[in-house]
RODO-504156 format. One record per residue: z, y, x of N, C-alpha, C in turn; residue number from 0; residue in one letter. Coordinates in Angstrom, 2 decimals. Layout:
% RODO-504156
+---------+---------+---------+---------+---------+---------+---------+---------+---------+-----+------+
!     n_w !     n_v !     n_u !    ca_w !    ca_v !    ca_u !     c_w !     c_v !     c_u !  nr ! rest !
+---------+---------+---------+---------+---------+---------+---------+---------+---------+-----+------+
!       Z !       Y !       X !       Z !       Y !       X !       Z !       Y !       X ! NUM !    a !
...
+---------+---------+---------+---------+---------+---------+---------+---------+---------+-----+------+
This chain:
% RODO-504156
+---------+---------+---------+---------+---------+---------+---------+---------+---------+-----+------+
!     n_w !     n_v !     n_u !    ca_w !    ca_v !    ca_u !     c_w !     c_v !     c_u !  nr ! rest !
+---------+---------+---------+---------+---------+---------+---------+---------+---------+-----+------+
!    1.74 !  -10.14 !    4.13 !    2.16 !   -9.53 !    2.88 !    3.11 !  -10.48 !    2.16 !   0 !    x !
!    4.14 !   -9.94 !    1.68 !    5.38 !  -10.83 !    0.65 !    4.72 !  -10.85 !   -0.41 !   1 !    x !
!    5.63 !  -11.73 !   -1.25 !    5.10 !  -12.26 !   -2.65 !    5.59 !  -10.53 !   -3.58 !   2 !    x !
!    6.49 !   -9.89 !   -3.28 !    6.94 !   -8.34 !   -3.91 !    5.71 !   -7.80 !   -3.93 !   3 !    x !
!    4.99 !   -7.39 !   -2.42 !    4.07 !   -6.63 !   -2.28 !    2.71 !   -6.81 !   -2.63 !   4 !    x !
!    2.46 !   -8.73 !   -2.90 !    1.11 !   -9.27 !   -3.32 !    1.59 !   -8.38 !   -4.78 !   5 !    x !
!    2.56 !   -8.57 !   -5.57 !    2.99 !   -8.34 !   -7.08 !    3.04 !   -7.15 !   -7.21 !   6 !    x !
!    2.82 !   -6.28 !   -6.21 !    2.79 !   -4.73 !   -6.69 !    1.41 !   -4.32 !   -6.61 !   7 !    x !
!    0.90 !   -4.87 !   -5.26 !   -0.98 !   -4.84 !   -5.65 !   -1.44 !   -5.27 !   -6.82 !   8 !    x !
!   -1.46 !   -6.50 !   -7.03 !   -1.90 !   -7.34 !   -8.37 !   -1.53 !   -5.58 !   -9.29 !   9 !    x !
!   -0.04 !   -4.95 !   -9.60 !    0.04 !   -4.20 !  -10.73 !   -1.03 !   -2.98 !  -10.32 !  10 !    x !
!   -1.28 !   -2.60 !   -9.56 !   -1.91 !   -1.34 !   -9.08 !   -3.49 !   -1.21 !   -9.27 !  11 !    x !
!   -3.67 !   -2.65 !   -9.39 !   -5.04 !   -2.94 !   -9.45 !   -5.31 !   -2.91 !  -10.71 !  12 !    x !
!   -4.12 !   -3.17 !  -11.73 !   -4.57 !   -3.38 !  -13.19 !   -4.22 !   -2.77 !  -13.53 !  13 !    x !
!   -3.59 !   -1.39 !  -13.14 !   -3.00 !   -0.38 !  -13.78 !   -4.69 !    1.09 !  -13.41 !  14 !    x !
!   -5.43 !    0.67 !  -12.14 !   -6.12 !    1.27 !  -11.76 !   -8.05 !    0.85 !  -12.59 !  15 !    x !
!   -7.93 !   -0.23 !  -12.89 !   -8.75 !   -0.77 !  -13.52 !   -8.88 !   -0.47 !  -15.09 !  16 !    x !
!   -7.45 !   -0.50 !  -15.45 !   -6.97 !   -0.11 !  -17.09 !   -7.37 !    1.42 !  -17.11 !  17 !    x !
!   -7.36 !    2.31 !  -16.09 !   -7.03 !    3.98 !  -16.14 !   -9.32 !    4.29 !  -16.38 !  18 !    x !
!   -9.74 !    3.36 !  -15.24 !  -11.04 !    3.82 !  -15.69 !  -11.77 !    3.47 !  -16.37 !  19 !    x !
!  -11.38 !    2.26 !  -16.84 !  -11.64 !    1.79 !  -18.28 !  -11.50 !    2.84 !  -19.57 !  20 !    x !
!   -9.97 !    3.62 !  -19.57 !   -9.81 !    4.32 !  -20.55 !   -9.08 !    3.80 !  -21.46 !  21 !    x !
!   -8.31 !    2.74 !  -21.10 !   -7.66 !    1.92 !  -22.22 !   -6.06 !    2.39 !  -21.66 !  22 !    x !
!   -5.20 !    2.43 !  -22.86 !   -4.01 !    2.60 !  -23.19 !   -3.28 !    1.36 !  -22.74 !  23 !    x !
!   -1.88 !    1.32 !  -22.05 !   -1.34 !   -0.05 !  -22.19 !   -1.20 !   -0.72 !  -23.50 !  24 !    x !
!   -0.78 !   -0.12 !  -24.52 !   -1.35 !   -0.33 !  -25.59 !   -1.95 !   -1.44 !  -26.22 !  25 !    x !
!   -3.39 !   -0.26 !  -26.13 !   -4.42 !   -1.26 !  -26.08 !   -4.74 !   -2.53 !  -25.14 !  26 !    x !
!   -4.13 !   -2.07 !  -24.07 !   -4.81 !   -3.41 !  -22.98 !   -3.73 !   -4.68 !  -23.49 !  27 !    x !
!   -2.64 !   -4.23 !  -23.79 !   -1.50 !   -5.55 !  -24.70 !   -2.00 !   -5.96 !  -25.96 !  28 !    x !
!   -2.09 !   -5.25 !  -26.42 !   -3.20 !   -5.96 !  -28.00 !   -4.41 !   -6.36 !  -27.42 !  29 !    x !
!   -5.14 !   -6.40 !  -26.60 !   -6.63 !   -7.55 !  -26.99 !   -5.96 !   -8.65 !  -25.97 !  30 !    x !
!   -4.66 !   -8.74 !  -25.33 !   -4.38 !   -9.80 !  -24.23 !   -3.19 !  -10.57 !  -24.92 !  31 !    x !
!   -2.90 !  -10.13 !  -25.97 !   -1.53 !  -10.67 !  -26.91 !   -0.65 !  -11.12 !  -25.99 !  32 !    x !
!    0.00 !   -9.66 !  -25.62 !    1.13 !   -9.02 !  -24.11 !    1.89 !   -8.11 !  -25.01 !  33 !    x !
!    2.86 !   -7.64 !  -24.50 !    3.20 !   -6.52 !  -25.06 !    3.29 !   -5.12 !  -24.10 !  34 !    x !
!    3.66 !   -3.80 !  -24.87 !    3.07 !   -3.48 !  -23.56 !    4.40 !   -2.99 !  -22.79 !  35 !    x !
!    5.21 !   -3.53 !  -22.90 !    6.49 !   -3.09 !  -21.96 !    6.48 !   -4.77 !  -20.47 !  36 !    x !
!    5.27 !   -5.62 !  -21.11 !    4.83 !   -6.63 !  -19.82 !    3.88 !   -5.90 !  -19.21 !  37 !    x !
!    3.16 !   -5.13 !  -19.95 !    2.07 !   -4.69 !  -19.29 !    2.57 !   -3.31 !  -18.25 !  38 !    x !
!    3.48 !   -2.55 !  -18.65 !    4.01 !   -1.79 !  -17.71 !    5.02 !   -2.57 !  -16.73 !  39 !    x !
!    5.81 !   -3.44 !  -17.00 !    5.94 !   -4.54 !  -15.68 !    5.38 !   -4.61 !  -14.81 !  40 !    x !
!    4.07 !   -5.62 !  -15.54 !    2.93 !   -5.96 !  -14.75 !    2.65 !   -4.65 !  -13.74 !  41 !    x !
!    1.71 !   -3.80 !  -13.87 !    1.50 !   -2.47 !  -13.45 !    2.51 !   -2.25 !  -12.74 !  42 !    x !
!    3.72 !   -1.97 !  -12.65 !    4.66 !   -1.59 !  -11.76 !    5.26 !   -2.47 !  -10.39 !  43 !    x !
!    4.49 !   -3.90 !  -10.59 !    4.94 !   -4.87 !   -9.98 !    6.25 !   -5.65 !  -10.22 !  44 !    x !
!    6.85 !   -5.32 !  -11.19 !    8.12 !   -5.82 !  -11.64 !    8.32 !   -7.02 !  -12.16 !  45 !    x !
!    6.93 !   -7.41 !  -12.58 !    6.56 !   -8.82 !  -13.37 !    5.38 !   -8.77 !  -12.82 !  46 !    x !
!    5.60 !  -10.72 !  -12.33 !    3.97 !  -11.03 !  -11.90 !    3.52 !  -11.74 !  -13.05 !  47 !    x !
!    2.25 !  -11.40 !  -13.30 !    1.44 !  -12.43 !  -14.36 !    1.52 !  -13.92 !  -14.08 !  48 !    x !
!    1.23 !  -14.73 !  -14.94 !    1.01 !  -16.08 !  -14.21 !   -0.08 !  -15.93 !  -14.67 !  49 !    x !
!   -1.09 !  -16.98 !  -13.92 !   -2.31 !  -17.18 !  -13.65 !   -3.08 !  -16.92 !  -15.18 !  50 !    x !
!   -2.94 !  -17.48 !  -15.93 !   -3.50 !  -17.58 !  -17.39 !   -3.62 !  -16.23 !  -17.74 !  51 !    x !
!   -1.93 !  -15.40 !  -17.81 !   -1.91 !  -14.14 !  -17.81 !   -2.71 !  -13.15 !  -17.38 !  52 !    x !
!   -2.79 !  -13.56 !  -15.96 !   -3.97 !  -12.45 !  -15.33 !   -5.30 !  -12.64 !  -16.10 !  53 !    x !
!   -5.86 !  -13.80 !  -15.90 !   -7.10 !  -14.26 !  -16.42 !   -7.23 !  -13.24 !  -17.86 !  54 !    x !
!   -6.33 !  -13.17 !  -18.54 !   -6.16 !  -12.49 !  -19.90 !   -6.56 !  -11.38 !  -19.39 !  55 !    x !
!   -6.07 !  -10.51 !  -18.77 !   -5.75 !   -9.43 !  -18.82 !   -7.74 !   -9.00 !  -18.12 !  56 !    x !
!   -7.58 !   -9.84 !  -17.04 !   -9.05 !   -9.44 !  -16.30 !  -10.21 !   -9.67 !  -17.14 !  57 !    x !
!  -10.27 !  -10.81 !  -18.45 !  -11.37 !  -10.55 !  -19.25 !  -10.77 !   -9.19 !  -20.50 !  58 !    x !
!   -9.98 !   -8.88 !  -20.39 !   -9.98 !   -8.03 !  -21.41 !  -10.12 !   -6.53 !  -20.78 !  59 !    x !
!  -10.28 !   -6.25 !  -19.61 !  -11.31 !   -5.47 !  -18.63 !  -12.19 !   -6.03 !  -17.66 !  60 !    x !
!  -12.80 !   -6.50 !  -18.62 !  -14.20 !   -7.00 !  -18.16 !  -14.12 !   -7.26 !  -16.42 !  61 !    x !
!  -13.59 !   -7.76 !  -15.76 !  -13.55 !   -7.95 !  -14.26 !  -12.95 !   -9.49 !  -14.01 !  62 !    x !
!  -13.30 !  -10.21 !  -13.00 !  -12.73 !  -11.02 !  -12.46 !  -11.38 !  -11.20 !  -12.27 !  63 !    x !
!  -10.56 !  -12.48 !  -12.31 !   -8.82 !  -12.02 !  -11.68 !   -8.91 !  -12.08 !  -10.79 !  64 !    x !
!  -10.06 !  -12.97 !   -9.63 !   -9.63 !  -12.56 !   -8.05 !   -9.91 !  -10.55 !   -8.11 !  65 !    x !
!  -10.37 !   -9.93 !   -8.63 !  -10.72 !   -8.57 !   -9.01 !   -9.22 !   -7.87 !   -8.69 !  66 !    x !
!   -8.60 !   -8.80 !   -9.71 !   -7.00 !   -7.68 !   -9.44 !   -6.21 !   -8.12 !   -8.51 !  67 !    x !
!   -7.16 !   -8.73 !   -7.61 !   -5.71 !   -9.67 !   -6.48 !   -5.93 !   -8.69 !   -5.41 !  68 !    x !
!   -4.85 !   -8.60 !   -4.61 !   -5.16 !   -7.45 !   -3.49 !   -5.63 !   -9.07 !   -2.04 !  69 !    x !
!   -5.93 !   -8.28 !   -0.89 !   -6.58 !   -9.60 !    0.02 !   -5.12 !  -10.11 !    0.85 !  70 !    x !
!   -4.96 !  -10.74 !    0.58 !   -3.86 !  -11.56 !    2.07 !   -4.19 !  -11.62 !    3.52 !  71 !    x !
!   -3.30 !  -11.53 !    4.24 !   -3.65 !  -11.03 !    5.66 !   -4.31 !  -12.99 !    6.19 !  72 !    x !
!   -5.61 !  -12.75 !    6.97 !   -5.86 !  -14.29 !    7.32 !   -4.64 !  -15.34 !    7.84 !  73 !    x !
!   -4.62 !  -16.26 !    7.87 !   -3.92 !  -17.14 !    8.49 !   -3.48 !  -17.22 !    9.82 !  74 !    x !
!   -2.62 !  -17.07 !   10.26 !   -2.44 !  -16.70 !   11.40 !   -1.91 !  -15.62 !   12.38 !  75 !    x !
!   -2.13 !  -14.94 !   10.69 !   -1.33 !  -13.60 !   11.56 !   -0.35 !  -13.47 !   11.98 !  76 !    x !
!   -0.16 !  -12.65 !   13.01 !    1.33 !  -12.67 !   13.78 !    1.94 !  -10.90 !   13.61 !  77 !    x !
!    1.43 !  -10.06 !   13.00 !    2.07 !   -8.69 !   13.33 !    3.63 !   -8.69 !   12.67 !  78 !    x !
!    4.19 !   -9.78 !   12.41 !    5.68 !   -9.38 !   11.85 !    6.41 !  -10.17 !   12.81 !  79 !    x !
!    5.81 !  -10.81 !   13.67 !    6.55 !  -11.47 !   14.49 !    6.64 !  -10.97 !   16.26 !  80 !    x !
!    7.76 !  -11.41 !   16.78 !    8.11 !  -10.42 !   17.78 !    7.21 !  -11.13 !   19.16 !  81 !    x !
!    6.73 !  -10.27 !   20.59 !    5.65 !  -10.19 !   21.01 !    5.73 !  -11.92 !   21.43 !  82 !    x !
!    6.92 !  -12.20 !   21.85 !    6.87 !  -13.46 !   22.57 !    6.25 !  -14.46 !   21.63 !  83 !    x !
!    6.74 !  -14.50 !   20.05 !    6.66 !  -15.54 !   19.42 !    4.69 !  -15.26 !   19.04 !  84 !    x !
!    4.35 !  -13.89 !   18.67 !    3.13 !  -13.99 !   18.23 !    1.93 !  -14.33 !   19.48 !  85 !    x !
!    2.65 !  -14.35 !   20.78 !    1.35 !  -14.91 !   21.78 !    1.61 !  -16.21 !   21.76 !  86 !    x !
!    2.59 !  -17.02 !   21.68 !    3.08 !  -18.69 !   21.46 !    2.17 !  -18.76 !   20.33 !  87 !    x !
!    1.83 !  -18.33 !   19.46 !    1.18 !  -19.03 !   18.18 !    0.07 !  -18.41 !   18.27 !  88 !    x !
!   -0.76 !  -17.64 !   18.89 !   -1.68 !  -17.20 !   19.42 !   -2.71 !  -18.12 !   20.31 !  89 !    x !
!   -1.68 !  -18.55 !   20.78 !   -2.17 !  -19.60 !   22.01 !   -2.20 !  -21.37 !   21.32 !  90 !    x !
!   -1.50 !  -21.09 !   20.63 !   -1.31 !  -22.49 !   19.59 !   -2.77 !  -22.46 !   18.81 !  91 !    x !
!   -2.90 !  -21.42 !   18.00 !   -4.12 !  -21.31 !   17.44 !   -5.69 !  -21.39 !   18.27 !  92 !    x !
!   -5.49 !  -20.63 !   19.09 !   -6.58 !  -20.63 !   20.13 !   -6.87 !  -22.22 !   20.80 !  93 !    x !
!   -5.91 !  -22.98 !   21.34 !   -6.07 !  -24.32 !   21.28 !   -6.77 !  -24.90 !   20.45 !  94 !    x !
!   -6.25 !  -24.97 !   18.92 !   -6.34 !  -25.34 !   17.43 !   -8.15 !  -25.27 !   17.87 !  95 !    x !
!   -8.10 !  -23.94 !   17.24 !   -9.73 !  -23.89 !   17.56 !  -10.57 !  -24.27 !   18.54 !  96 !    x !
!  -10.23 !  -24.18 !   19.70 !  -11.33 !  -24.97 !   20.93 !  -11.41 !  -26.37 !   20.88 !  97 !    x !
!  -10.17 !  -26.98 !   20.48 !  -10.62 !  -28.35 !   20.22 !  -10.99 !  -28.97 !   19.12 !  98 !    x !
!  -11.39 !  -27.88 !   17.62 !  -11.90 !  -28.42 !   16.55 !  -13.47 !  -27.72 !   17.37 !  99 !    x !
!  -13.87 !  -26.81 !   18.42 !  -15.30 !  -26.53 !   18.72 !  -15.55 !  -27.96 !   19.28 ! 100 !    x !
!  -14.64 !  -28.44 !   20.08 !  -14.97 !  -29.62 !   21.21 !  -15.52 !  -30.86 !   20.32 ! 101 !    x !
!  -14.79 !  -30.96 !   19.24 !  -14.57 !  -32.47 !   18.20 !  -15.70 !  -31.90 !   17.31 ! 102 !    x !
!  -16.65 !  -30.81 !   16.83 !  -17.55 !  -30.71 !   16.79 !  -17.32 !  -30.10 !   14.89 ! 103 !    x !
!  -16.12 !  -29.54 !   15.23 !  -15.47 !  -28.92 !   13.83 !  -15.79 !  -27.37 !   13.47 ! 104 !    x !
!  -15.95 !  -27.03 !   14.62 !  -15.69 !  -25.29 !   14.47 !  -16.93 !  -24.70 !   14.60 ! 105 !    x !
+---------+---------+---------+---------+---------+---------+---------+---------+---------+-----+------+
């Protein structure tokens, strides 16, 4: 996932969280002292919060900010990369790991 598409989850989540709550952007900009043309940003993915920001926004609907984060694909993933390169790092990783099992890591 790109940093666009983490920033459009993050809005979707707080635009989806704000809707069953029942709160107005509005309102969700007045108890987060935002305004609400950030807060429709935010929501649209057009503007990412910074960290503090979110935090604002997630206690002022009662939820966590990992809450409005969407999940990142694990480490390692290869589906954007083409077949040759994602079995090379496939096999890189698979190494990685048998010899942190061997060294008494994994």
């Amino acid at each position: 996932m790109d940093e666009k598409a983490f920033n459009a989850g993050i809005g979707e989540r707080v635009r989806a969280v704000r809707l069953g709550a029942g709160l107005t952007q509005e309102y969700l900009a007045r108890k987060t002292g935002l305004t609400r043309g950030s807060i429709t940003n935010i929501e649209s993915g057009a503007q990412a919060p910074p960290p503090y920001r979110l935090a604002r926004i997630a206690a002022a609907l009662s939820v966590e900010p990992a809450d409005l984060m969407p999940p990142l694909e694990p480490l390692g993933h290869t589906g954007d990369l083409p077949a040759d390169l994602a079995d090379a790092v496939a096999s890189v990783v698979s190494a990685a790991e048998a010899m942190g099992a061997r060294d008494g890591q994994g």
